[in-house]
N, C-alpha and C positions, 0 to 999 in steps of 0.2 A: 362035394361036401365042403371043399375050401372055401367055394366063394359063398354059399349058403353062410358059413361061420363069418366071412368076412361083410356078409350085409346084416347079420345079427349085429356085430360087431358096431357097425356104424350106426344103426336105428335104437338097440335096446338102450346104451347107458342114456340116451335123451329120452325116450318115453318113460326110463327108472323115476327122472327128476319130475318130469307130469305127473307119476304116481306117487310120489312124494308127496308132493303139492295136495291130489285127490284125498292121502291119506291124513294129511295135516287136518282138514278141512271137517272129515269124517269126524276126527277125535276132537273137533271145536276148537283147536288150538287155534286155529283163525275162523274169523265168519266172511259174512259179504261186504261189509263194510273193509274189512282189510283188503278183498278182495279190490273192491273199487278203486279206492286209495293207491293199491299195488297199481294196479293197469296204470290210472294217471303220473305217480311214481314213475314207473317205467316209459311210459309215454313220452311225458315231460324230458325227464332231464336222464336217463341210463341208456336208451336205447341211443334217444341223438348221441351222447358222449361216445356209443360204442361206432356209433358209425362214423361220428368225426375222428377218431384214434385208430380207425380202420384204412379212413380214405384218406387222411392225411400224413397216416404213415406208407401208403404206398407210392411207390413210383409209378404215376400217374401216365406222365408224359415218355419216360421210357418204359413203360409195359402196358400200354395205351393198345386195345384191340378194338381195332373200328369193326372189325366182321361180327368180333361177338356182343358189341355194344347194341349194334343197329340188330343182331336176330332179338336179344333182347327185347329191346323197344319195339322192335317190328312183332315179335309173338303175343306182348300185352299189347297192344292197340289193335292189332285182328283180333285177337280171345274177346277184352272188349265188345268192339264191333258186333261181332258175328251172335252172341251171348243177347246183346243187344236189341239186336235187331230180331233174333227169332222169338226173342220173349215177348215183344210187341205184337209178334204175328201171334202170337199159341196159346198165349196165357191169357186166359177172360178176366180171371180177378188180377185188375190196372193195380190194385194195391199197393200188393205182392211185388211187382218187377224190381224196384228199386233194392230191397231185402235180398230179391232169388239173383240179381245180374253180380252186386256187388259180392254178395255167397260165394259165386261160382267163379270167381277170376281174382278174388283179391285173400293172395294166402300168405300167410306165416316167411316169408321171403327173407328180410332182414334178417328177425332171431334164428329161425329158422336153419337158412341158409348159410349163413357164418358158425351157427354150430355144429353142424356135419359137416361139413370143410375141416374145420380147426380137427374134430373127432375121428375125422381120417386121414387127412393129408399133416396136423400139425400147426397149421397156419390156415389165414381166411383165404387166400391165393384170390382167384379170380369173384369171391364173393361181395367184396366190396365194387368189381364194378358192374357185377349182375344189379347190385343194389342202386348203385347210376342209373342202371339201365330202364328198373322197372317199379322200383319204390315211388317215387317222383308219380310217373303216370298213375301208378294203384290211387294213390294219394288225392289229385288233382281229379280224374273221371268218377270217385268214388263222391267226390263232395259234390261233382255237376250232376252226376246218375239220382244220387239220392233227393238233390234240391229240388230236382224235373219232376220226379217222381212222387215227393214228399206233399199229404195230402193237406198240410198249409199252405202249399204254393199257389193254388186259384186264387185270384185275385191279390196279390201281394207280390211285390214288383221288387220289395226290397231283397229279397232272397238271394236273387243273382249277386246283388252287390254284398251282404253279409258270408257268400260261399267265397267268394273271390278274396276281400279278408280275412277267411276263415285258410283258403292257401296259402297268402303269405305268410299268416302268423305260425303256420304246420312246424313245431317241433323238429320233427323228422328230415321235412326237404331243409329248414336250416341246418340243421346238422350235418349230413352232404352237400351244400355247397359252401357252408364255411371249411370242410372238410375236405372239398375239392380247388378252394383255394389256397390254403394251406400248402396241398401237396404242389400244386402249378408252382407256384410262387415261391415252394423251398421256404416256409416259413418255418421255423422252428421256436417250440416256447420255451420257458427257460425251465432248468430241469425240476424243480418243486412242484409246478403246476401240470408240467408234465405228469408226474409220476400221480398227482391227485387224479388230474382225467385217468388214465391209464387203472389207476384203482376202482372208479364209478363205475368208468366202462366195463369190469373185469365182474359186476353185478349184474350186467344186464341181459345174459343170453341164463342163467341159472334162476336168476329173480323173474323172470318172464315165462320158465316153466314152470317154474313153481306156480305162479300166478294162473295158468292155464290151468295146471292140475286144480287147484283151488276152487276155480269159478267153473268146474265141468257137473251139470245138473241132468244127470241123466234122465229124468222124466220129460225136458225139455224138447228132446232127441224125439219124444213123440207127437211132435207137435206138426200140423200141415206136414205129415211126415212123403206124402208125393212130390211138391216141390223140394223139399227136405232132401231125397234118394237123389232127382234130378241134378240137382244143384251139388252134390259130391257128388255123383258118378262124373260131371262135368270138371270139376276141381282134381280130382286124383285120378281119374282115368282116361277121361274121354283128350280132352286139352294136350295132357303129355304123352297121349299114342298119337296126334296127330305131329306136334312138334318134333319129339324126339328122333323122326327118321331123319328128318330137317337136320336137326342137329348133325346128327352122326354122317350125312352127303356133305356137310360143309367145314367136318373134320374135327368136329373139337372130341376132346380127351380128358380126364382126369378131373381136375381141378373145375376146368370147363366145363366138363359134362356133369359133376354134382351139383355145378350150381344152377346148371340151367334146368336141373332134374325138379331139384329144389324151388324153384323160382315160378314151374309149372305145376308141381304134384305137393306144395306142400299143403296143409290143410287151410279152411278159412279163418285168419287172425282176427282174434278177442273183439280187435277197433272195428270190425264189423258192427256187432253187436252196439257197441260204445256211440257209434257214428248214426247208426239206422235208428237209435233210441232218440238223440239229438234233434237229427231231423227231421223226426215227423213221418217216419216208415213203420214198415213191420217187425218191430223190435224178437217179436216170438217166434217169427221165421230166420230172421237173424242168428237167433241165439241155437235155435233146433238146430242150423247148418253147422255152425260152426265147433257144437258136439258132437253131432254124427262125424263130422270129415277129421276133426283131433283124431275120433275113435277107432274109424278106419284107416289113418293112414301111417296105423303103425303097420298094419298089413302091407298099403300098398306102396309105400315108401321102400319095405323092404323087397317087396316082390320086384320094383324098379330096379334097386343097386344090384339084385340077383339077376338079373337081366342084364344088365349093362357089363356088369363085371364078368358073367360068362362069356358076353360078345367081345372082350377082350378093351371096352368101353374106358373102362374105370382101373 
């Protein structure tokens, strides 16, 4: 029963704030338009702040873990791959792939993952370099998947070069690596500006649930709802039962283990939808995935940390 209380413990007060959000949205106190505006808001300038004020407050160089850096990296670029490559073989509607590959491997990691860290351990610990690890790739395969994919791309050459643009100018990847220059280099800002970042940032993992609660249409949820199930059964279960034994052979614990829990099972983030609209994908399967997987994984997120924490994990 303890550890049952202590994965309610870690799951409910974050899906309270989703339902905050849901509930704001119900009584019109916001519409879709706030909705939009929030995401970009957050997109833009709260989440990089949060990640810069994460990773350049940590000790980089002395708490530097090559093992858990590279499973990282190495678990999103096979998830990837493998997501990839079977959807090309299995899936008849070519559409679709770009919406169903990007669904099933690119989750809620950043917010996410820094907010059950801080909600249990106190602090982000090892979240900011989960987010090294696998934010960057989400980021970069997500704007190459969808450009390949996206059904303006015949004939039109310019694409490749507008996605490649479209990474540099990413928000996000600048924000970890002015973030991780920072920490290398021992930069420090002076303490005004400090304390302003530190405030923006301290908006960006509660403004982001809200924002999810807000923009969750549940009629959506029944849309192409077979790739819909596929693409969360992939995202929240199938991905972190293959990883996770991984995990736990190559020893990580705590801090370590929620992040990587996190970074595998969390559900598919809003910028799906935002990104597959952009370029020319299946904006409806998009949006279907990334209701379904919020919705289920207040389940399976819990059923993880009750797993983990019984096996003496967490």
């Amino acid at each position: 029963m303890d550890n049952f209380i202590f994965s309610l413990n870690a799951t409910v007060p974050i899906f309270i704030i989703i339902l905050l959000g849901y509930i704001l949205r119900q009584k019109n106190l916001v519409n879709e338009n706030f909705v939009n505006i929030g995401n970009k808001i957050g997109y833009i300038i709260f989440l990089p702040a949060l990640l810069f004020k994460d990773i350049s407050g940590a000790d980089i160089k002395g708490e530097f873990n090559v093992k858990f850096l590279i499973f990282c990296m190495g678990a999103t670029v096979i998830s990837i791959a493998v997501i990839w490559i079977l959807s090309e073989i299995f899936i008849k509607d070519k559409k679709i792939i770009g919406s169903f590959v990007q669904g099933s491997f690119r989750g809620s990691a950043a917010v996410l993952g820094i907010a059950f860290v801080e909600n249990m351990y106190g602090d982000s610990g090892m979240a900011p370099m989960m987010v090294l690890g696998a934010v960057p790739l989400y980021n970069v395969f997500s704007v190459i998947i969808l450009t390949i994919k996206s059904e303006n791309s015949i004939g039109n050459d310019n694409l490749f070069k507008k996605s490649f643009i479209n990474i540099l100018k990413n928000p996000i990847i600048w924000g970890i690596v002015v973030g991780l220059t920072f920490s290398v280099l021992e930069i420090k800002l002076p303490t005004m500006i400090n304390k302003a970042v530190n405030s923006v940032a301290s908006l960006a993992t509660p403004f982001a649930l809200i924002i999810l609660g807000a923009g969750f249409e549940g009629k959506k949820a029944l849309a192409k709802i077979k790739p819909t199930i596929v693409a969360t059964a992939l995202k929240l279960f199938i991905i972190p039962a293959v990883f996770i034994p991984i995990a736990m052979y190559m020893g990580f614990r705590n801090q370590e283990m929620i992040a990587i829990l996190i970074m595998l099972g969390a559900p598919s983030t809003v910028s799906c939808y935002v990104m597959a609209k952009n370029l020319g994908n299946d904006d409806v399967l998009a949006s279907s995935i990334v209701v379904a997987s919020t919705f289920l994984s207040s389940f399976s997120i819990t059923m993880w940390i009750f797993i983990l924490k019984t096996m003496g994990y967490l």
